[in-house]
N, C-alpha and C positions, 0 to 999 in steps of 0.2 A: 022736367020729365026724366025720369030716371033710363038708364039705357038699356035694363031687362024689359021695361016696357017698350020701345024703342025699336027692337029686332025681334022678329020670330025664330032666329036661328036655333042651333043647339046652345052654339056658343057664343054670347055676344061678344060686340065689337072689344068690351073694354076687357072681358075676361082674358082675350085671346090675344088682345095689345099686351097687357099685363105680362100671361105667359111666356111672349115671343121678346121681352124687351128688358123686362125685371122689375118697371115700374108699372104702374096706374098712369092712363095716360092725361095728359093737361084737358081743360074744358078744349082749349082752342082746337087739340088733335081730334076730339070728340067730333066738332062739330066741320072738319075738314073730310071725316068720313064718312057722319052721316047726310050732310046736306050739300056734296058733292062727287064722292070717290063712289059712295054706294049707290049713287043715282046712276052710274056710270059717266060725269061731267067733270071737267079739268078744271081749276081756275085761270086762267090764265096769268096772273102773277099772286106770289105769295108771298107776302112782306110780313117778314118776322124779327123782331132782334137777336142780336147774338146771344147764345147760352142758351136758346129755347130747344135745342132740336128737331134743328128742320131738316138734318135728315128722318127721321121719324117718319119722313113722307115713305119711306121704304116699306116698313113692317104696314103701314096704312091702306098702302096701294097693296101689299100682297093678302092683307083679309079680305080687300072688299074684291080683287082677284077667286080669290076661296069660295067667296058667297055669290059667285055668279054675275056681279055686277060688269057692263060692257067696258071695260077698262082693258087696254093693252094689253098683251100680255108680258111684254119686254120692259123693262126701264129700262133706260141711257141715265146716268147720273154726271154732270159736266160741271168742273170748275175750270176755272181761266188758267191754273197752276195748280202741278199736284207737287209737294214740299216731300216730306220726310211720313209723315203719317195720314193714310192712308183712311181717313175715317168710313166713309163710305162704305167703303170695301171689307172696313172691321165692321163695320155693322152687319152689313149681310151676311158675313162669315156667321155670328153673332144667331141672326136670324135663323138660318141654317141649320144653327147645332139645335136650334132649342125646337126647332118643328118636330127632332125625337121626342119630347118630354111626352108620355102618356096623356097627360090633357090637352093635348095640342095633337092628337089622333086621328082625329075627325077632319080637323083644317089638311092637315096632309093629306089624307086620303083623298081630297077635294083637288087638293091640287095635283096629285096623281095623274088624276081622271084627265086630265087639262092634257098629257103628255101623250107621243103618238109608242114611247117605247117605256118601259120600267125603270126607275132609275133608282139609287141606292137614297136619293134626296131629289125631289122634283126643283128643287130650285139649282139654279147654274148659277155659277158668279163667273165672270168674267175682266179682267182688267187691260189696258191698253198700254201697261205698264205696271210695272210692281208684282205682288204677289204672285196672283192668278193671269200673269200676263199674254198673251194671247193664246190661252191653252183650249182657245177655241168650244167650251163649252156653250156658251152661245147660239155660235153658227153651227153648230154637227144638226140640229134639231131644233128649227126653228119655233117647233109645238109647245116645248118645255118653257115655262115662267123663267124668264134670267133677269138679272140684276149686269150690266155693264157700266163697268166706271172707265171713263177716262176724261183727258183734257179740251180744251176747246180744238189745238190742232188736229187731236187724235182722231176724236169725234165728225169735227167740222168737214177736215179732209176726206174721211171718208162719205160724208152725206152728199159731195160731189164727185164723189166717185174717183176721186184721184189722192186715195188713203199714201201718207206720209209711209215710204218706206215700206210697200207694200207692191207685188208684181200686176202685172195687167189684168193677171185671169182671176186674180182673189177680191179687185176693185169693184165688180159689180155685185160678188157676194158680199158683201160689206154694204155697201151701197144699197142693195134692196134690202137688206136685214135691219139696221139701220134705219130705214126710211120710211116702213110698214111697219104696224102693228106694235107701235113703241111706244112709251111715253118719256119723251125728253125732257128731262128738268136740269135746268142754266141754274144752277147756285153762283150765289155774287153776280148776279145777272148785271148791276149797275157795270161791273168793271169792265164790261166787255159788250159794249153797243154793237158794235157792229156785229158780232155771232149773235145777237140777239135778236138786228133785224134781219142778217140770213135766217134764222132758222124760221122766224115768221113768218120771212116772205116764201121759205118753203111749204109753210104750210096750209098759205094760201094758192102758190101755184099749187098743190095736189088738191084741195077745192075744186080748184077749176077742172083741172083733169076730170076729176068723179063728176063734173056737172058735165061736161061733154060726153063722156062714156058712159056715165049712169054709174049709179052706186057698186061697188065694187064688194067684194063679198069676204072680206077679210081688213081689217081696223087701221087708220091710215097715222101718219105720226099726227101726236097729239104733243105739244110744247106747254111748259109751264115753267115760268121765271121764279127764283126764289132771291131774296135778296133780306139783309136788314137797314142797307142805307141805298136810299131809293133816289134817285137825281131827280124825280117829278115823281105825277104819278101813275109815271108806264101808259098813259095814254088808254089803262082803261076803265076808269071813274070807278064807278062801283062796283065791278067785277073782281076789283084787288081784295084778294083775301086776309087779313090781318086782324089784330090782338083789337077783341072790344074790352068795354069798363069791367067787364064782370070777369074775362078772360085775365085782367091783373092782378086781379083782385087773390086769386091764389096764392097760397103762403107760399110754396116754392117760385113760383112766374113771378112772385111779388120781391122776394129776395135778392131773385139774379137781375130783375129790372132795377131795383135801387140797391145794387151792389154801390159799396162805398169807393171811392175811386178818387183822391183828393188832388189834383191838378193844376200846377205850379207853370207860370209860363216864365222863363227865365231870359232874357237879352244878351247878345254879347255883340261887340262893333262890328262884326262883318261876315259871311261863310267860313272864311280862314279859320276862327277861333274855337268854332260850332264843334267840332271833333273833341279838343283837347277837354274842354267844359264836359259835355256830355262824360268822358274818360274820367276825371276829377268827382263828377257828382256821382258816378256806379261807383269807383273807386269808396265813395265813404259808406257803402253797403260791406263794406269786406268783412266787418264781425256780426254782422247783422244776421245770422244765420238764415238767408234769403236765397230763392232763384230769382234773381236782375236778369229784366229784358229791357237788348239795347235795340232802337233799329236808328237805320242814317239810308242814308238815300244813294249812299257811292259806295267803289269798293276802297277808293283812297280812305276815307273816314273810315271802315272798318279796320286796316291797318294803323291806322294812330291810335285808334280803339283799342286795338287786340296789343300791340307794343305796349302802352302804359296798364293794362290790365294783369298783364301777366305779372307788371313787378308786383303787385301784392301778395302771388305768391296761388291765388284762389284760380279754381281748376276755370274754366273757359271752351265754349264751343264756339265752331262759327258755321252759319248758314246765310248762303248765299246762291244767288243763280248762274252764277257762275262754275259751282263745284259740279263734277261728275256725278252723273245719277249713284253710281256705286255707293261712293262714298256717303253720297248723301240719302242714299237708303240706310247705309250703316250707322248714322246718327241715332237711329231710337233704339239702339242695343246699349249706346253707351249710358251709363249710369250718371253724367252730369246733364242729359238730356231729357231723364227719366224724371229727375227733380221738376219737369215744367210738367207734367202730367198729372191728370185727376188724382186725387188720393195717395200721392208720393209722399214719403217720409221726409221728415227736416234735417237738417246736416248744415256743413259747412256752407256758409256762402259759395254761388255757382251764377258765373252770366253765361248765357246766351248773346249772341251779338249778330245780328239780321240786317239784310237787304230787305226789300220787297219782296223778295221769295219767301221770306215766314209769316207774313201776312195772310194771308189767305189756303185755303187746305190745308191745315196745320193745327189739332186743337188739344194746344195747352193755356198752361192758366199758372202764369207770375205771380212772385207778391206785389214787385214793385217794376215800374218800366222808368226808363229815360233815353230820349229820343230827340230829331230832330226835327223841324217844321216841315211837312207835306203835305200834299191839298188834301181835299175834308174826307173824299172816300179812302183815300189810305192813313189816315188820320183814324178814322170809323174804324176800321180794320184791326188797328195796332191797340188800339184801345179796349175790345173786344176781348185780347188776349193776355189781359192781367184780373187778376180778380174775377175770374170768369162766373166762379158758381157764387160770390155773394156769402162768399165763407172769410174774409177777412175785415177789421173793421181798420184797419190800418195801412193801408196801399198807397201808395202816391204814383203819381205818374207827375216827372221832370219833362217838360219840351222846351231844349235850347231852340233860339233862333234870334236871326240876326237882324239888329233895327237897320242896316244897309244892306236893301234886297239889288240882284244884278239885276238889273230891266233890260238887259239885252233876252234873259230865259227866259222860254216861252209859260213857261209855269210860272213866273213869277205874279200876276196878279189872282191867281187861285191861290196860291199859297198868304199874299197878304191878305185876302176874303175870309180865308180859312184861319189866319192870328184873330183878324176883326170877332169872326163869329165864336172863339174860344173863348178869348178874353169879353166879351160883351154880354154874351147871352147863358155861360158855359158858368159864370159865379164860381170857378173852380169845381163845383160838378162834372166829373164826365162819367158817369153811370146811366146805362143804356136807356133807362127812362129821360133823363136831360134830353141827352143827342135825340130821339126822337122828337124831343118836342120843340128841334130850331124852328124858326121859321124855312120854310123850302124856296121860296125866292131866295135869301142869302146864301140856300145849302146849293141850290143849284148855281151860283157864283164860285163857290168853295171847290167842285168840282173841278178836278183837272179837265182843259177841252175837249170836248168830242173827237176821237179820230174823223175825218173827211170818210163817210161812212157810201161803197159802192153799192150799187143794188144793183139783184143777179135779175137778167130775165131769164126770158124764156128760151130767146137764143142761146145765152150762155149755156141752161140745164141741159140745150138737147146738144151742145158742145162738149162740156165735160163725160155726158155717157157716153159718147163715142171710144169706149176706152179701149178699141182693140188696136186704135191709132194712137201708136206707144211715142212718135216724134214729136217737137214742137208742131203745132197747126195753128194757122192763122184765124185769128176769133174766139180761141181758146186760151185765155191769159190763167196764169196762174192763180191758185184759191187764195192763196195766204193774204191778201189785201181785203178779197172778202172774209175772211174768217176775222181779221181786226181793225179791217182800216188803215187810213194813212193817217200816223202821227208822224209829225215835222220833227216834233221833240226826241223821238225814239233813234237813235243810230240801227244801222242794219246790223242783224248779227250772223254767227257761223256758226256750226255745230261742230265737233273736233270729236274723232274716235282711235283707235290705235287696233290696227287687224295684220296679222301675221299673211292674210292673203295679199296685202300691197309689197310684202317683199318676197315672196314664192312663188308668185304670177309673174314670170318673166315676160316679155314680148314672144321668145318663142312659145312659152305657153300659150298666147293669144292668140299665135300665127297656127298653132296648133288645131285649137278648140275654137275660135272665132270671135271676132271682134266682140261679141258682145256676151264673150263668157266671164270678164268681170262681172258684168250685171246679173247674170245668172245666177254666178255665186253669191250676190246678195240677194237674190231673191230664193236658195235656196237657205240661205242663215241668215235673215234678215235682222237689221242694226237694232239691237235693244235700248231701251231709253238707261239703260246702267250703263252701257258702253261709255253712251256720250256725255256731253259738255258742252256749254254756250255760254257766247261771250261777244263782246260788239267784235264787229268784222274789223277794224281797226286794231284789237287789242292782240287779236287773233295775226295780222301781218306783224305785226312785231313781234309775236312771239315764232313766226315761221322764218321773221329775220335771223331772231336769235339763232334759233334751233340750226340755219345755213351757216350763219359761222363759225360755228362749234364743230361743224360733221361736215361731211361731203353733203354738198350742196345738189349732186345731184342723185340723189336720192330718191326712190319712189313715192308717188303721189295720186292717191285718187279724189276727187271730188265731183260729187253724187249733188244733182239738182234736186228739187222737189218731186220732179216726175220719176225720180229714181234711175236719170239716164246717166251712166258713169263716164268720163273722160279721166283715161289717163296718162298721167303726165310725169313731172319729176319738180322738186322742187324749185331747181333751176329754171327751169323752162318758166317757170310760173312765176319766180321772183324779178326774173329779165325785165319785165314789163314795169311801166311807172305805177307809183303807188293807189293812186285814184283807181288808175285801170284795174288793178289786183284788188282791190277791196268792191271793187263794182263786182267781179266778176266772181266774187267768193260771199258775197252778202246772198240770205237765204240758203247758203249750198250746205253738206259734209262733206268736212275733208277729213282722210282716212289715209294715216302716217304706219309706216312699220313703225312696230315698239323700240326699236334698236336706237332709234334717231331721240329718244326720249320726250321732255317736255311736260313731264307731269308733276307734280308734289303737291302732295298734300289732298289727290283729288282737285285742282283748281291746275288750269294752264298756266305752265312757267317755260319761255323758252330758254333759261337757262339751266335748267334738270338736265340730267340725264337720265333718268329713270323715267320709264313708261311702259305698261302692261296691256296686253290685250286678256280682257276680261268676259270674251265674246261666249265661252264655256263653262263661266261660272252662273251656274244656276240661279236667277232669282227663284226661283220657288222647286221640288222635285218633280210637281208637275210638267213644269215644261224644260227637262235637260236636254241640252245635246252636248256633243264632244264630237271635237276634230283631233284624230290622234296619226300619228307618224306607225310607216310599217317601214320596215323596222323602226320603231320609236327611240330616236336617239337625239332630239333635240330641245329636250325639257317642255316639252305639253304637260302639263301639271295634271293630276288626278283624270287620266283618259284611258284608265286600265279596262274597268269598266264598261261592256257595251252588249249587257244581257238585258233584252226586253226593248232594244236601242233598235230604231231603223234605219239600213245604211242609204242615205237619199245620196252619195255622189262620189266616185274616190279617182283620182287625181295620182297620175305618176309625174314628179315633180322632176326627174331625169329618166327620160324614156331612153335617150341613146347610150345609157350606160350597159356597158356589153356583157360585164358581170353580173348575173340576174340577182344573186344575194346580195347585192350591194343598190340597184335599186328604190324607190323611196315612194311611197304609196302614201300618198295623204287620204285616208279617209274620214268621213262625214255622216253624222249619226244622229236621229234624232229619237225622241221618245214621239213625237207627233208626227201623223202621217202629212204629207204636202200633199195640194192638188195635184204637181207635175210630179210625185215619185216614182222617180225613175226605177229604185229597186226594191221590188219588195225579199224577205228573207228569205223565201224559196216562191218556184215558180205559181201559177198561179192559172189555170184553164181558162178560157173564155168561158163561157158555159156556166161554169161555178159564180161567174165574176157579176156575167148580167141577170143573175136570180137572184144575188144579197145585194144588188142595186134594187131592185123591182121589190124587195123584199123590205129592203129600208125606208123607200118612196111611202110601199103602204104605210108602214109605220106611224111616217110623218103628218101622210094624206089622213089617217083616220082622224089623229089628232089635232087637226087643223078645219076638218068637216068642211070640205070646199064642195062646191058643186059638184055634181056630179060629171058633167062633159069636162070640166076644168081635171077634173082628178082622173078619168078615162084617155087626155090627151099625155096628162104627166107619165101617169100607169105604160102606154104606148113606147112616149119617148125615151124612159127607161129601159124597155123592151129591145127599143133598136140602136139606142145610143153608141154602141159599139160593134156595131154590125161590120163597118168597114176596118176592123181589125182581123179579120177574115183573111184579107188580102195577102196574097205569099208576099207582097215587098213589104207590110208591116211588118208579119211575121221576122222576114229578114232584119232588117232593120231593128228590131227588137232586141238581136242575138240570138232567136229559138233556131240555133245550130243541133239540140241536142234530141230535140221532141217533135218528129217533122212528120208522123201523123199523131199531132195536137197540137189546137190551136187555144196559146196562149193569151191572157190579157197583161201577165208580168212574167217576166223572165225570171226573176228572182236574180241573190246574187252574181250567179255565175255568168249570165247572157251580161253581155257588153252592148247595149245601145250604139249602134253606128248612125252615123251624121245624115241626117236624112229631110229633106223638106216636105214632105208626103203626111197628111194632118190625116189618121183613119177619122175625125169625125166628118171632115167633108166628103170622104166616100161614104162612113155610114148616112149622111145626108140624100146621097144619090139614091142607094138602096131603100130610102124610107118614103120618099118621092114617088117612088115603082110602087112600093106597099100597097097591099089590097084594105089591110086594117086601117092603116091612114086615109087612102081616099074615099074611104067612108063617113071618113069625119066630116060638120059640119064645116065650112070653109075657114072661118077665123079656129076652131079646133084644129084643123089643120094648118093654118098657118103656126100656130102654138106650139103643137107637136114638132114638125119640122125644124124652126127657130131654137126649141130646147135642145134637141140632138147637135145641130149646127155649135149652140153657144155653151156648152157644157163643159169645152176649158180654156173659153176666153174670148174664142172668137165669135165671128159675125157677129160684132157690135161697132163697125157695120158691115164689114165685109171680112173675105179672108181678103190677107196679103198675098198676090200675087203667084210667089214662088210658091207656095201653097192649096193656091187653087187649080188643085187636079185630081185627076183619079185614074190610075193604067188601066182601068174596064172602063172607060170613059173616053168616048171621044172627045175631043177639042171645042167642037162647036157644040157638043150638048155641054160641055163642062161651061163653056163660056155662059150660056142660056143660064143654065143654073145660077156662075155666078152672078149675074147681075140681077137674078131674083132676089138674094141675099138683105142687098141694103131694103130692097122695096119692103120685104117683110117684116123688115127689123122695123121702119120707120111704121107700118099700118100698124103694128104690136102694140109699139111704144107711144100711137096715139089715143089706141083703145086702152091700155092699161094703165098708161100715164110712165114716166121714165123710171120713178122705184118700187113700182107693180109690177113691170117687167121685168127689170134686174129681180125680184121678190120671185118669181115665179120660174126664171131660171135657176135660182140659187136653191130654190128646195133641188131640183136632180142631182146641182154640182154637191149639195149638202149629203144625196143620201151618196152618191160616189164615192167621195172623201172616205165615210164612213165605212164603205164595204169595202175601201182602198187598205184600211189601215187595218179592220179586222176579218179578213176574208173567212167565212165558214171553213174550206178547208183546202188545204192547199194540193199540188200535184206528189204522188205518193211513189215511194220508188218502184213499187210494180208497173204503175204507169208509167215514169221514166224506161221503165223495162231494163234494171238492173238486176244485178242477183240478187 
């Protein structure tokens, strides 16, 4: 049946594919949108091979989006590693530009309608890294269709609310945005079991949640695995969606499945020899006018690699997981890089030479590969990316390996499973049609073993939301084992950054501003995935060995755990300790060196460099800049001239007892994005002004979102009063408004200096909303709603405030006390009727519409109102 017949649309599904993509879409994409996406139904796994375009789920999900069908409105897109290219994320860009095209009119205006504000393009991209890296399009407006790409940790961390490198009060906006009205799709699902049964098992506890509180009135996360080498069959029979007879039968699906791919399996006596071999057999590609792709499984092998290649003279890249994100964003600029890319021009011979990190996220397409023996899914993988589209008849793929395996590794019987199943069944074919058709009993022998895979309950979820409890808590272990498991095989690793704050934060600035203004400062400029670097926690102490005997040893040091709690220290202090000690207590962490002390080259850690950069101010994208610049600027901040359109979120006198005031040192802090806690905005800011583009954005959201109506009357409400207890003359104080003292402000603007103050106005505006005549009219869970949103709107009472916070000076002690211990009881009635990322979900729209009136206030305090001349 043809697919005009098919839709009653204006535009059908294949017209609008066509448009939005550049091709005609495959029968299989046909039938993924009509006898699922457009019924509004998920597959639960989609098993494709490679070179099909399974992203394609993107442009899929957003027609049948378009056409009304009950589908998410959010993608999550997650692979287990994002490499160098970004594909995903170029697709949506992709998608994006072409929803202008005049026949693609109608689809936009459709998806318009979907959003609660106007926007220049109804779809948001979003990345967790790269391009579009947290530039928060996303989260400002939960109503708009977004595309978010990131990695499993990116991803994973935040779906329990304990987002990698992110502050307390932004963790629950993540967390319900994230966790509601998404559809998560796991690419390479096989490589990563355990995020795979988290996210399952997340999306059977929210099941259960909506079966206790009854149907919820906005779309819960929906999970869908995408994979082309599948370990079994996902456990869900005929639910797995994949290529039938007629689906191959396509000349193009027919081409790239019996892409030619001629595979050689080569012996040599032992590991030792496997490098030089592999180095010898690329080496005879050098007139071959070819892109050679190597992979090996170490970084030693890539050094014997990269020495013997370079004597022929022919140019050479290297990718590894080891390299710093920067560098290793800068790879697809370079032109020996661009040779692995679709429809690149021919030239000299050029290798590549790969870790595991160019396996996966990464899609280019070799003439030819030679590599070394690894189990069958990363076998699958490497394989994948030579000959990709089925345009070569002459490809070879070399795999050294060695007839004397070590039996002490724990890989070592996959890896022989995976010779057996090459050499036996494989006839020298490896074109994606063969490898499909192994037997899956051998493939699932072939497979490296399962991590030791934890399952979250329920105690653990209502553990992790607790995120206004910033310490260690006992029962609350960290995510990272659930997001992969426990592999034996895997060494722990560390992450390595170089920030000019570890050696301008003295102690007396700490003593100053408080213990826990390190942490601040990353949470006000939080560590970008270009900064860092990873490498086993092992390789990592010797190279901080290195690094101590070169330099003064004791030297600044900070190292930031998962939860983002900073200790700091000096290198000294940290190398004292015996070795085990130090690599336990650095495995999982970043550690964050002043550049002075160096350790870099090449992008990859060497503790014998002296050269190392803090890169914390170079923009991945113009979207998201900031810059830290010196006042007087005299100590080489590179391109920080600049700071029109820039918000100053934090500035820092680096020698306050300097008696000379022209000679004092003002570090300031700028960003293009507003923060939750921005402390400054460019000029002051009225209350008044502040809670009408809140209530003003909420509608926005609310129309767009079409919530109930009590639900949308208690938001409407808590928007209303959210800042009520900024009223208070100690806020006021506290603020800086020395200058405007009848008017009460909600930002001081530059000029007001924030003084140190434990006094939270939302738990006063709490008190005030409690008294409310328009609140206590609300139904009682309305009220509970309302209340709880004022309360949690930037961070806290999840579950309580802290302590030295729980007050109010128009407040007695014993009503404050009452108050407080109503807080958790509320939090916990919320979070059982709405489930833990309904909650967070429903908080996160007021802190969403905030942000957004934080960053562009309608108008600000005028100098008549200042009552100047």
């Amino acid at each position: 049946m043809s697919d005009r017949n098919r839709e009653d649309s204006a535009m059908t599904f294949d017209d609008a594919f066509e448009a939005l993509t550049g091709h005609a879409p495959f029968p299989w994409q046909q039938r993924l949108y009509h006898d699922w996406f457009a019924k509004g139904e998920i597959p639960p796994s989609c098993n494709l091979p490679t070179g099909l375009g399974k992203t394609s789920v993107v442009p899929i999900w957003l027609v049948a989006l378009a056409n009304g069908a009950k589908v998410p409105r959010r993608m999550a897109y997650v692979v287990n590693r994002r490499t160098v290219v970004d594909q995903t994320t170029a697709e949506a860009e992709r998608l994006r530009e072409s929803l202008r095209k005049p026949e693609l009119a109608e689809l936009m205006e459709r998806l318009q309608t979907l959003c609660g504000a106007t926007y220049d393009s109804p779809l948001a991209i979003s990345t967790l890294r790269g391009q579009f890296a947290d530039n928060r399009q996303w989260s400002a407006d939960p109503s708009r269709p977004a595309v978010i790409c990131g990695t499993v940790d990116m991803i994973g961390s935040r779906l329990l609310f304990s987002g990698y490198r992110l502050g307390f009060k932004s963790r629950p906006l993540h967390g319900g945005f994230l966790g509601q009205d998404v559809l998560l799709v796991h690419d390479e699902a096989h490589l990563e079991p355990a995020f795979q049964n988290l996210i399952t098992g997340i999306e059977k506890e929210q099941d259960r949640e909506r079966q206790r509180s009854g149907e919820l009135p906005w779309p819960k996360l929906r999970v869908m695995q995408l994979t082309a080498t599948t370990r079994n069959d996902n456990g869900q029979g005929t639910q797995a969606f994949a290529l039938t007879a007629h689906d191959q039968e396509h000349p193009v699906v027919k081409q790239r499945l019996e892409a030619r791919k001629q595979l050689d399996l080569i012996p040599v006596n032992d590991d030792k020899q496997v490098a030089n071999k592999i180095a010898k057999i690329a080496a005879g590609y050098n007139d071959a006018n070819a892109a050679v792709l190597v992979y090996v499984r170490t970084l030693e092998a890539v050094g014997t690699i990269e020495r013997e290649l370079k004597k022929t003279g022919r140019s050479l890249v290297l990718l590894t997981g080891t390299i710093r994100g920067k560098e290793r964003d800068d790879l697809v600029e370079k032109p020996e890089f661009k040779r692995f890319l679709k429809g690149a021009e021919t030239g000299e011979t050029v290798y590549l030479v790969c870790t595991s990190a160019g396996e996966v996220g990464i899609d280019i397409s070799a003439d030819h590969m030679v590599c070394d023996l690894s189990t069958f899914e990363s076998m699958a993988q490497r394989f994948g990316r030579v000959n990709r589209f089925g345009d070569r008849d002459d490809t070879r793929i070399d795999v050294v390996y060695p007839e004397t395996f070590d039996d002490k590794n724990k890989l070592t019987p996959a890896r022989q499973a995976t010779l057996r199943l090459l050499d036996e069944q494989l006839n020298g074919d490896a074109s994606p049609l063969a490898l499909s058709r192994l037997d899956i009993g051998q493939r699932q022998a072939a497979f490296a073993p399962e991590p030791a895979m934890l399952d979250a309950t329920d105690i653990l979820f209502d553990a992790w939301a607790l995120t206004t409890i910033r310490d260690k808590m006992p029962g609350r272990p960290p995510v990272e084992p659930y997001l992969h498991g426990l592999a034996e095989w895997e060494p722990p690793r560390t992450s390595i950054a170089w920030r000019r704050e570890v050696e301008y934060v003295t102690d007396e600035q700490i003593k100053l501003h408080g213990d826990d203004f390190p942490q601040a400062l990353l949470d006000d400029y939080p560590l970008k995935p270009h900064e860092l670097l990873s490498d086993t926690s092992e390789r990592v102490f010797k190279a901080l060995e290195a690094i101590a005997k070169r330099t003064n040893d004791s030297c600044p040091l900070w190292s930031v755990d998962e939860r983002g709690q900073v200790e700091v220290t000096s290198l000294r202090r940290l190398l004292e300790r015996e070795k085990k000690q130090v690599i336990r207590l650095i495995s999982d962490c970043t550690i964050l060196l002043p550049p002075a002390v160096g350790g870099l080259r090449d992008g990859m850690l060497d503790g014998i460099s002296e050269h190392a950069d803090d890169v914390a101010d170079q923009p991945e994208h113009p979207f998201e800049g900031r810059i830290r610049r010196l006042r007087p600027g005299s100590d080489g901040l590179e391109g920080v001239s600049a700071t029109g359109g820039m918000r100053l979120v934090r500035s820092i006198e680096l020698n306050p007892d300097e008696e000379d005031e022209a000679a004092r040192c003002v570090w300031e802090w700028y960003k293009l994005k507003p923060l939750e806690d921005t402390r400054m905005a460019p000029k002051p800011v009225e209350l008044g002004t502040h809670v009408d583009d809140v209530e003003c954005k909420v509608e926005h959201i609310i129309a767009g979102l079409s919530l109930p109506d009590e639900i949308a009357q208690a938001i409407l409400l808590a928007a209303r009063l959210h800042d009520h207890g900024k009223q208070r003359k100690r806020f006021q104080i506290a603020l800086g408004n020395r200058r405007y003292p009848d008017l009460l402000l909600a930002k001081s603007g530059r000029r007001g200096a924030r003084l140190p103050e434990p006094f939270r106005h939302e738990f006063a505006s709490l008190v005030d909303a409690a008294n409310d005549a328009q609140v206590q009219r609300l139904p009682p869970l309305m009220q509970d709603l309302a209340l709880h949103l004022i309360a949690a709107h930037h961070g806290r009472a999840r579950p309580h405030f802290p302590a030295p916070e729980a007050f109010d000076p128009c407040q007695s002690a014993a009503d404050a006390e009452a108050l407080v211990m109503e807080i958790p009881r509320r939090f916990a009635r919320l979070q059982r009727h709405y489930g833990r990322w309904g909650l967070a979900y429903l908080e996160s729209l007021l802190r969403a519409a905030d942000w957004a009136a934080s960053a562009e206030p309608s108008q600000f305090v005028t100098e008549t109102q200042e009552g100047l001349p």
